[in-house]
N, C-alpha and C positions, 0 to 999 in steps of 0.2 A: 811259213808254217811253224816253224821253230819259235818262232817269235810271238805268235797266237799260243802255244802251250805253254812256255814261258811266264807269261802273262796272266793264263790261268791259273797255271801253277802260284803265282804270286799274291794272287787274290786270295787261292783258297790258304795259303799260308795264312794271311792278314787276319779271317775269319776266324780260325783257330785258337790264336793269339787272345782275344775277346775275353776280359774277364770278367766269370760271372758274379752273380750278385751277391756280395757279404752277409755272411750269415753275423746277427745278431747277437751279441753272447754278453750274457747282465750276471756281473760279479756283485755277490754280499758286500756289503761294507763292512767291518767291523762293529760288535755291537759296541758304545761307548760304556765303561765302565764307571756307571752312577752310582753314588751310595746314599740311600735315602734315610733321613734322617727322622724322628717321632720328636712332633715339637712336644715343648716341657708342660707338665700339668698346671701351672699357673699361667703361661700364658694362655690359655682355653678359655674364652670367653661362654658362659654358659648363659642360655636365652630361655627365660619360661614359657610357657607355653601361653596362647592367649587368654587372658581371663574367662571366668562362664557369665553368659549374661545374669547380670543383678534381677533381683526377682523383683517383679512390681510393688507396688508400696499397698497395702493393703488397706481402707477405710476405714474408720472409725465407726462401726454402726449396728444398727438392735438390727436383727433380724425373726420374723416369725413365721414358720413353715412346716412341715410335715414328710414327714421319713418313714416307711416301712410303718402304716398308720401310728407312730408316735409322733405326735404333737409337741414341737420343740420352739426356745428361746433361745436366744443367741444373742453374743457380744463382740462381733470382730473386731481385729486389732493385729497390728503388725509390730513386732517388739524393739525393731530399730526403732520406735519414735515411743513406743508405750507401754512397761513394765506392770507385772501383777510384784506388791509387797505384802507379806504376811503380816495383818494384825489381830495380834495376840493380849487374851485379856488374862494375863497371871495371877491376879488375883479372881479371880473363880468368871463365872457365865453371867452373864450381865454386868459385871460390876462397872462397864465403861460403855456400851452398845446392846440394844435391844437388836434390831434388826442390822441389815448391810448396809442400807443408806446412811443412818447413823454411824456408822464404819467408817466410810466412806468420805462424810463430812468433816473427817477429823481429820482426814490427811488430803483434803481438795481431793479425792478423787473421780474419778468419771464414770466409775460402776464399781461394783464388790458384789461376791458371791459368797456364800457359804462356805467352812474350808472343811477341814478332815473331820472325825469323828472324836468322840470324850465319854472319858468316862463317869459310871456315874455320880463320882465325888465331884466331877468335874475337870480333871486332870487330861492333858492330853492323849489319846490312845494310839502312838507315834512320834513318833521325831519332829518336831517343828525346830525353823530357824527364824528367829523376827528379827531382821538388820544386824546381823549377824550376833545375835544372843539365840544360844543353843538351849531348848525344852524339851523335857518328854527323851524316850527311848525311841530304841527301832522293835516296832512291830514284826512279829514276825507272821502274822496270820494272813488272812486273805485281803482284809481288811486294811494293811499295811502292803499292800502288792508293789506299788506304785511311787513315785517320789517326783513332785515338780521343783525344780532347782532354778534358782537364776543368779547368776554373778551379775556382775556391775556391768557385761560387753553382752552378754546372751542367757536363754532361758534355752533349758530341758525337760519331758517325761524322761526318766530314766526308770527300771523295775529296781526295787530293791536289790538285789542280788549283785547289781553292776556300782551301787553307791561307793564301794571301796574304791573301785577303777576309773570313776566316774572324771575327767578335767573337771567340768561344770561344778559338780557336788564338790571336787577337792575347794573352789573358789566360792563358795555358795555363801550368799548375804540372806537370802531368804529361802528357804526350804519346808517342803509340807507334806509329811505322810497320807496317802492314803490308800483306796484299794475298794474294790478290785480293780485289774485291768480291763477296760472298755473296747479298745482297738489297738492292736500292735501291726505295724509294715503294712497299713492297710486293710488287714484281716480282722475276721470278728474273734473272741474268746470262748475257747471251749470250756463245757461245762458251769456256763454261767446261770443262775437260776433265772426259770421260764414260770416260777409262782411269785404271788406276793406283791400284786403291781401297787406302786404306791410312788410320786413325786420325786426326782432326781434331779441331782446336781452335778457336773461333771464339766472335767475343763480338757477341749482338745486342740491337736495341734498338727502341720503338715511336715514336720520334720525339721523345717527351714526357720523362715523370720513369722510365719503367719500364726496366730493363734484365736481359739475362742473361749469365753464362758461359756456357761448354757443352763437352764432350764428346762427340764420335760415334764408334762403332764403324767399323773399316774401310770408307771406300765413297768415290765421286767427288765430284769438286767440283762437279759438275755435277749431283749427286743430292743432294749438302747442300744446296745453292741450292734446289734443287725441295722438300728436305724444310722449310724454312725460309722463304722466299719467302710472307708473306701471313700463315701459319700462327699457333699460340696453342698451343705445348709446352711453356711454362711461363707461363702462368697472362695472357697480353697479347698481342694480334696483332704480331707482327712487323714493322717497316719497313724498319732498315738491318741488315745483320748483316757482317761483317767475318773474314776466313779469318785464323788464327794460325799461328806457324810447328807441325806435325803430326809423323805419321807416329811415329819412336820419342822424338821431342820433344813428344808429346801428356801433359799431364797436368793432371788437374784433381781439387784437395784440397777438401771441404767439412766442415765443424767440427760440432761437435755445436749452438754454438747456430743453426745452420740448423734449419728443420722439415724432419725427416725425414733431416737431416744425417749426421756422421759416416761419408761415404765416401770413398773414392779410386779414380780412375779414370785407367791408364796400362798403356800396352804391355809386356808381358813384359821386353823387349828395352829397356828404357827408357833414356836419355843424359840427362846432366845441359845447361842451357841458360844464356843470356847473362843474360835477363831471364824478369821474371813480373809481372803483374799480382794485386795483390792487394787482397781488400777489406776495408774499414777502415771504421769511424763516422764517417760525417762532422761 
């Protein structure tokens, strides 16, 4: 009997003895002591951003169409490949070109249009630059609103007011007063007159590489602005567009290698002018 309590007694000792199950215990490490360094401003390689897609190349070509019922001509042209050049006749109106084609033929060109407006001695009534020889003042009238510029890489409208500030105009080989403004950022012109419809000349453009001549039948300035303003009559939405000197001064030559070329557009009653724009390979 002794021996049976014994025994159990020894058992339950054994059980006791049992060690239970370790508790788990997760020390920090030390945080290691980094000192971060700013690499130097020249080794910084710096990556432009990707180009913007190049704008499509724009056609050579006559276009004839209808805007806000004005009845319009047109001359597309994109000026990476083809520049308008101011020709200038110094010694008075006709004394080298009756009309633009004759303009035109003196310098192989592929159209010419009517340029700014003269006075009636014949003098320029604005600023002109012809290959870079400087004519004429700056207008200050309404008539003088506007200014097309082109350097030897790019063409601009710029208004009057920005000619000081202007890159373009500071580089300008060829420059041509005129006025009023037609179209600015796509909008029409206020306060343009809505009397007095009569033949218009006017050169517009979409900001970029794309530009046009143009020709419109009899009608207001204030209804070319409307027909022009935002619009796409040759082949590009319109931003700036510029008024030329009109009326029986209107004329615009386009050559056969235009698409769809070989026409002329001018008023019966036609007069011969100071100047022309004419376009050329750049």
């Amino acid at each position: 009997m002794l021996t049976m309590r014994y025994a159990i007694l020894m058992i339950c000792a054994i059980s006791s003895c049992t060690p239970s199950t370790p508790v788990s215990v997760t020390t920090e490490k030390p945080v290691p002591n980094i000192k971060l360094t700013q690499p130097h401003p020249e080794s910084l390689v710096y990556q432009s951003p990707p180009p913007l897609p190049e704008q499509p190349n724009l056609p050579l070509a006559y276009h004839h169409t209808s805007r806000s019922g004005v009845i319009m001509s047109l001359v597309s042209f994109d000026d990476r490949t083809f520049q308008l050049r101011v020709a200038d006749q110094p010694n008075g109106i006709g004394t080298r070109w009756r009309n633009a084609q004759s303009a035109a033929a003196t310098y192989r060109g592929l159209a010419a249009i009517n340029g700014g407006f003269f006075t009636p001695t014949g003098n320029p009534l604005g600023l002109l630059i012809e290959t870079g020889t400087k004519r004429g003042a700056i207008n200050r009238s309404s008539l003088g609103a506007g200014m097309f510029v082109s350097s030897p890489t790019n063409s601009a409208i710029i208004r009057r007011q920005h000619y000081q500030t202007s890159s373009t105009a500071a580089r300008a080989y060829n420059l041509l007063q005129s006025g009023p403004m037609l179209a600015a950022h796509g909008q029409t012109i206020n306060g343009l007159s809505k009397t007095k419809p009569r033949p218009r000349s006017f050169i517009a453009w979409d900001g970029k590489n794309h530009w046009a001549i143009g020709y419109a039948e009899p009608c207001t300035l204030d209804a070319l602005s409307q027909a022009l303003a935002g619009t796409s009559p040759a082949g590009f939405n319109i931003n700036t567009a510029l008024n030329l000197d009109g009326g029986s001064s209107a004329n615009l030559w386009v050559g056969p290698d235009a698409l769809n070329g070989h026409q002329t557009h001018r008023p019966f009653f036609h007069k011969a002018v100071r100047n022309y724009l004419v376009l050329i390979p750049r």
